[in-house]
C-alpha positions as CSV (number, residue, x, y, z in Angstrom):
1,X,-10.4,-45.8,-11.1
2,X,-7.5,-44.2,-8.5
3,X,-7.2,-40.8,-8.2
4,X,-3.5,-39.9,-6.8
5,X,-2.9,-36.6,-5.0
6,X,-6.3,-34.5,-5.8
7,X,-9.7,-35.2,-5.7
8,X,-11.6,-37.5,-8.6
9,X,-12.9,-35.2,-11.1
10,X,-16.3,-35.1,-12.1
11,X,-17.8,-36.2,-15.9
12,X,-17.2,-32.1,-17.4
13,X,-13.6,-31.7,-15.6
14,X,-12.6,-35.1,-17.1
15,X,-14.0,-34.0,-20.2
16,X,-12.0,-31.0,-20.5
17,X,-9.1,-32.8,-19.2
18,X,-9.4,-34.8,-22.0
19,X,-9.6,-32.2,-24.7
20,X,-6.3,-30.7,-23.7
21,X,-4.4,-33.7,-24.2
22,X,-3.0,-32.4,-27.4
23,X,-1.3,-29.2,-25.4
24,X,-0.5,-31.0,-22.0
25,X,1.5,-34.0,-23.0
26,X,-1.1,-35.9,-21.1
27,X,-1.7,-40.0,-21.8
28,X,-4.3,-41.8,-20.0
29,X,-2.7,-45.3,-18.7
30,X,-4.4,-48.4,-19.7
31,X,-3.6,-50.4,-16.7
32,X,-4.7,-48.2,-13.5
33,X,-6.6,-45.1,-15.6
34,X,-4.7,-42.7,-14.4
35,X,-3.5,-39.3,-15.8
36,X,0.1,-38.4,-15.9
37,X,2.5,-35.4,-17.5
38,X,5.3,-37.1,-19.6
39,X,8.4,-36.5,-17.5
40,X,12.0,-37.0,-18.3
41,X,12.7,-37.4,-14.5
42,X,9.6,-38.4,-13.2
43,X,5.8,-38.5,-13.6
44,X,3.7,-35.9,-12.1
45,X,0.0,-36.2,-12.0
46,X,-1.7,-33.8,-13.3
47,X,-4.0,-31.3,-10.7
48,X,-7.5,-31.1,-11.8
49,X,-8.1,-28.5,-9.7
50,X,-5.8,-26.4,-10.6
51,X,-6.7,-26.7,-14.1
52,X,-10.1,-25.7,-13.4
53,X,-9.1,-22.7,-11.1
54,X,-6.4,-21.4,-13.8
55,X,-9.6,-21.6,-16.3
56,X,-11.9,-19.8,-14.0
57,X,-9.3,-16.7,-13.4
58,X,-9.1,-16.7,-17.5
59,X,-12.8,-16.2,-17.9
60,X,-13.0,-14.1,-14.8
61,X,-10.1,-11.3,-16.1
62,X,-11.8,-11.5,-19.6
63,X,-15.3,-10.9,-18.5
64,X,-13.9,-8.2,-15.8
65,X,-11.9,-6.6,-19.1
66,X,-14.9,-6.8,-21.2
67,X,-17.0,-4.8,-18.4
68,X,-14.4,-2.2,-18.3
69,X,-14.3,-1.5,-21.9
70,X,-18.1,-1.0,-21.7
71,X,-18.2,0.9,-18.8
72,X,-15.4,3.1,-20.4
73,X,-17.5,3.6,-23.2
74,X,-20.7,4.8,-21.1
75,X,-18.8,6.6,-18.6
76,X,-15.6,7.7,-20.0
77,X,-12.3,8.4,-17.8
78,X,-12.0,12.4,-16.8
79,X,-9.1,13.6,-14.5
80,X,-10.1,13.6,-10.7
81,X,-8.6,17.6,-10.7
82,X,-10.3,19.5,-13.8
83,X,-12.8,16.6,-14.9
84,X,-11.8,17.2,-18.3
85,X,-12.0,14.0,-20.3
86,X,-9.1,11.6,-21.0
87,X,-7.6,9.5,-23.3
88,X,-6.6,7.1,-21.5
89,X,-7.4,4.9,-18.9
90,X,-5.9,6.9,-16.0
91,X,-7.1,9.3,-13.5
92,X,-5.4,12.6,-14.4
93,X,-4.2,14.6,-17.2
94,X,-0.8,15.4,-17.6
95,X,-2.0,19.4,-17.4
96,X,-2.8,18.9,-13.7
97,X,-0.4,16.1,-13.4
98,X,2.5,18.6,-14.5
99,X,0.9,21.7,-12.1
100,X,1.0,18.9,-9.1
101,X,4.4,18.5,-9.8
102,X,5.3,21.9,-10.0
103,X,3.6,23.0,-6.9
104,X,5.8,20.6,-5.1
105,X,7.7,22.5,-2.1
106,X,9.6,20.2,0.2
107,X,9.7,21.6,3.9
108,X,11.9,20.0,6.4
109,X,11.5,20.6,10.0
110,X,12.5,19.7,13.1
111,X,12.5,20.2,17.0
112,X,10.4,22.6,19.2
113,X,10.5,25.7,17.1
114,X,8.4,23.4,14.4
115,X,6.4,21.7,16.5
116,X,5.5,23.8,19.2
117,X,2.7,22.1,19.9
118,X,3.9,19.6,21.6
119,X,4.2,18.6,25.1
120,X,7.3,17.3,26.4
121,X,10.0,15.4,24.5
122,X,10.0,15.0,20.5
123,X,11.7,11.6,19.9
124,X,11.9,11.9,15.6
125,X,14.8,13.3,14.4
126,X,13.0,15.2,10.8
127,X,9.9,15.7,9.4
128,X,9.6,16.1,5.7
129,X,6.6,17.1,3.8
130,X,6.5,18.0,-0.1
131,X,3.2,20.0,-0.9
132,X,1.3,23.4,1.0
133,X,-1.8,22.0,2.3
134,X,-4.4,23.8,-0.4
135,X,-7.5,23.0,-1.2
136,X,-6.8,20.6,-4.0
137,X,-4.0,19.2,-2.0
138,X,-7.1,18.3,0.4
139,X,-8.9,17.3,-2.4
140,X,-6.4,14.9,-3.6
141,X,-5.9,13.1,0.7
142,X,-9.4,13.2,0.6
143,X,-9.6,11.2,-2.3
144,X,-7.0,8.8,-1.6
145,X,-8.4,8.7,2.2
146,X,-12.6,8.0,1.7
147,X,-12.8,7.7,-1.6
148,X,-10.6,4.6,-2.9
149,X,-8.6,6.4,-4.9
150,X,-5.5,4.0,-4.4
151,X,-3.7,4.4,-7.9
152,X,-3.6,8.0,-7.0
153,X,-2.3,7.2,-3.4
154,X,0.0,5.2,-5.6
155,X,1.2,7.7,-7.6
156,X,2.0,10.2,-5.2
157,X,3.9,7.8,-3.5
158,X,6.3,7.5,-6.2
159,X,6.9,11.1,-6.6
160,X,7.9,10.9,-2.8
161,X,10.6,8.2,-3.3
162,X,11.9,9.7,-6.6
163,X,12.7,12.7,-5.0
164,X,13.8,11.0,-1.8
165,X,16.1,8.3,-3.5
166,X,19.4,10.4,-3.1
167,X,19.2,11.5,0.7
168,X,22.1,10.6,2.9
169,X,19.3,8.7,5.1
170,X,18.1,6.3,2.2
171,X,20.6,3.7,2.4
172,X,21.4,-0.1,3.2
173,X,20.0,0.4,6.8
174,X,16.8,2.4,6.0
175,X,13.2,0.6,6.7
176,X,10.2,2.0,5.5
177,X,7.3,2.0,8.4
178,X,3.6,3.4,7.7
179,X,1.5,4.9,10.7
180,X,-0.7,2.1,11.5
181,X,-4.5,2.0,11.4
182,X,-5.8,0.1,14.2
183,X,-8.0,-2.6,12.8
184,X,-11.4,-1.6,13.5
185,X,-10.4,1.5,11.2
186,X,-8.5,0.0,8.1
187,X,-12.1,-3.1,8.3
188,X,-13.9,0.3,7.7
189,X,-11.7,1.9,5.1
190,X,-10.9,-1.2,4.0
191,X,-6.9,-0.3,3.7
192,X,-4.4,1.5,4.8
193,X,-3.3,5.0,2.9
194,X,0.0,5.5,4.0
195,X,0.5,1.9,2.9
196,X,-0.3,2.6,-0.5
197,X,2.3,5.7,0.1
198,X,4.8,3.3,0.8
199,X,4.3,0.8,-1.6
200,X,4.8,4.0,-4.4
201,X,7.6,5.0,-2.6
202,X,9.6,1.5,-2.7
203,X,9.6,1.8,-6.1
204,X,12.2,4.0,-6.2
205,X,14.0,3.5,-2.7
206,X,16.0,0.4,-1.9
207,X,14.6,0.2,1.2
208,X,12.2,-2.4,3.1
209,X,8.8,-1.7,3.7
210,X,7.3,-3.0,7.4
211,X,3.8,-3.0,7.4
212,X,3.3,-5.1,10.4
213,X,6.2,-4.0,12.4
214,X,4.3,-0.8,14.2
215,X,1.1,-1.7,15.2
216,X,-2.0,0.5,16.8
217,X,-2.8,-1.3,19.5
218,X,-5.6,0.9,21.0
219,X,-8.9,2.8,18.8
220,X,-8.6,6.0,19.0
221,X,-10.9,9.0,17.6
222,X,-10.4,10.7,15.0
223,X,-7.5,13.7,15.2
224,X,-9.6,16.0,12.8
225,X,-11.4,17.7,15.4
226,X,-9.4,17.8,18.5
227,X,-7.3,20.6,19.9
228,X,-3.5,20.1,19.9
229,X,-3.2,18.8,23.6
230,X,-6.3,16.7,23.1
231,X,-4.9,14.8,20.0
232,X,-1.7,14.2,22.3
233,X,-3.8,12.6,24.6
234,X,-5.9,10.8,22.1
235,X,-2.9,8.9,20.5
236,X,-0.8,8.3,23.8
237,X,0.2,4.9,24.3
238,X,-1.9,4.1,21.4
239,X,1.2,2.1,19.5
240,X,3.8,-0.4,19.7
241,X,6.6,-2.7,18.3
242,X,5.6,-6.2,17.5
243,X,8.9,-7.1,15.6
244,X,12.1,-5.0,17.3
245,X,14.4,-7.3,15.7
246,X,13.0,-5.6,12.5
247,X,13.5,-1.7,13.1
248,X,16.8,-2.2,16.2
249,X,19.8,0.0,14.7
250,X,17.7,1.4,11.3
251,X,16.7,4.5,10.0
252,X,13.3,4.5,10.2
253,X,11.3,6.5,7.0
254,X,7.5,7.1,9.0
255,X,5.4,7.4,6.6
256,X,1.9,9.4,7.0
257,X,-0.2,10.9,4.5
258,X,-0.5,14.3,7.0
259,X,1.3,15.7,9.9
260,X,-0.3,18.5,12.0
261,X,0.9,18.7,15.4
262,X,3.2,15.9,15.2
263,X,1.4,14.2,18.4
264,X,0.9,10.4,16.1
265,X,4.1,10.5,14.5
266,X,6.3,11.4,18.4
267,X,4.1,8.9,19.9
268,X,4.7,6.2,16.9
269,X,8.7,7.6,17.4
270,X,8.6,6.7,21.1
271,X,7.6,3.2,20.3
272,X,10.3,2.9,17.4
273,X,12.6,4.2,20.0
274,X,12.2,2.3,22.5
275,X,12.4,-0.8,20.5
276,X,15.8,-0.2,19.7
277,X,15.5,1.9,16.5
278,X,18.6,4.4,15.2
279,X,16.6,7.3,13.8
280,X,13.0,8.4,12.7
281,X,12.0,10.9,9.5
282,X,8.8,11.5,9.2
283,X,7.5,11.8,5.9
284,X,3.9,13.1,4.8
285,X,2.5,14.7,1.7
286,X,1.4,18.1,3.7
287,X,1.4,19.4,6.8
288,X,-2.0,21.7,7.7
289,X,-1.5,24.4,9.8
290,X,-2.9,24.4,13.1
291,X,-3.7,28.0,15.3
């Protein structure tokens, strides 16, 4: 027997090919026992492989709904803020969800009397950021940061580009740019949170997002611990532009989940800048304060 295109199935896949015969339109040829799909144009032959793959992601989201159901059932839902239980299958409850919103207090800022922190020119244009750093503000980045809490990430990113998608910035020539991780950092994480950020935040803003555009080109430590002239050092030089033709003569919308100094986001600037780019808002969720 020839097999055309894919490789010869074995005695089950045949079997199953076989059964579906009814649903498929499939004959068997008598002549050269070959397998085609009834075509008014042409004949295509059919992919056993891709049967067999399509079958196993069927059993695979069934069995993976199943599990979820049980676990559900053991280990019901409660919201990530209160822990009180839900009743659906979500990860806060429309009390805290409702208090997140109304805590909402969008700062903009700009220049040296903002960031006085920092050491020689600022090359961004604005920061924006929406919430007071509080405690359950940190909670929350905490949670979208260590803990994998990426729907949540999600979510906050959509509250960002809802109440983003009427600025004078957020048009036809706006691009959407998250601070990069370098990669020994996002293999540990295993993602990138001001990606997820982004992702939310395209679903209400017209804009491209440019994930690979700004890359981190050099590790750098951790900016929790560090003074405000060491984390200038620690990120300097630490980015660049792999695709200027992507960011020349656009708004950039730099997205970070936090913005304390302002040393990554003016370094990440510089690199936008010098690649050709228009303008640079920096956006975050809060902005900690820093003595």
């Amino acid at each position: 027997m020839e097999w055309h295109g894919y490789p010869k199935p074995d005695g089950r896949q045949r079997d199953l090919l076989l059964s579906i015969t009814a649903f498929r339109g499939i004959h068997r040829s008598h002549e050269n026992d070959v397998f085609e799909i009834a075509s008014d144009q042409s004949q295509v032959i059919v992919s056993v492989k891709k049967f067999s793959q399509s079958l196993y992601h069927s059993v695979f989201q069934f069995v993976k709904s199943f599990f979820q159901i049980l676990v559900d059932f053991i280990y019901p839902p409660v919201c990530i803020q209160c822990n009180q239980r839900l009743d659906h299958r979500g990860f806060i409850c429309e009390s805290c969800k409702n208090k997140f919103l109304n805590a909402m207090k969008p700062h903009f800022q700009m220049g040296k009397d903002d960031f006085y922190h920092l050491q020689g020119d600022i090359f961004f244009n604005e920061v924006i950021t929406f919430w007071d750093y509080t405690p359950d503000m940190e909670q929350l980045i905490f949670q979208i940061k260590y803990q994998r809490k990426k729907k949540l990430g999600l979510l906050l990113g959509q509250i960002l580009g809802k109440t983003l998608q009427t600025v004078p910035f957020c048009g036809e020539d706006c691009v959407i740019v998250p601070v990069p991780l370098h990669n020994v950092r996002r293999r540990e994480r295993g993602y990138n949170q001001s990606e997820i950020l982004c992702k939310g935040m395209a679903d209400y803003i017209a804009a491209p997002i440019q994930c690979d555009c700004l890359i981190r080109c050099r590790h750098t430590l951790t900016q929790t611990k560090l003074t405000a002239h060491e984390r200038q050092e620690n990120v300097k030089d630490a980015f660049e532009v792999s695709k200027p033709c992507n960011v020349k003569g656009k708004t950039i919308m730099l997205v970070d989940d936090v913005i304390t100094t302002g040393a990554t986001i003016n370094n990440c600037a510089l690199s936008l800048k010098r690649a050709g780019a228009e303008a640079i808002v920096g956006i975050a969720l809060a902005r900690p304060r820093l003595e």
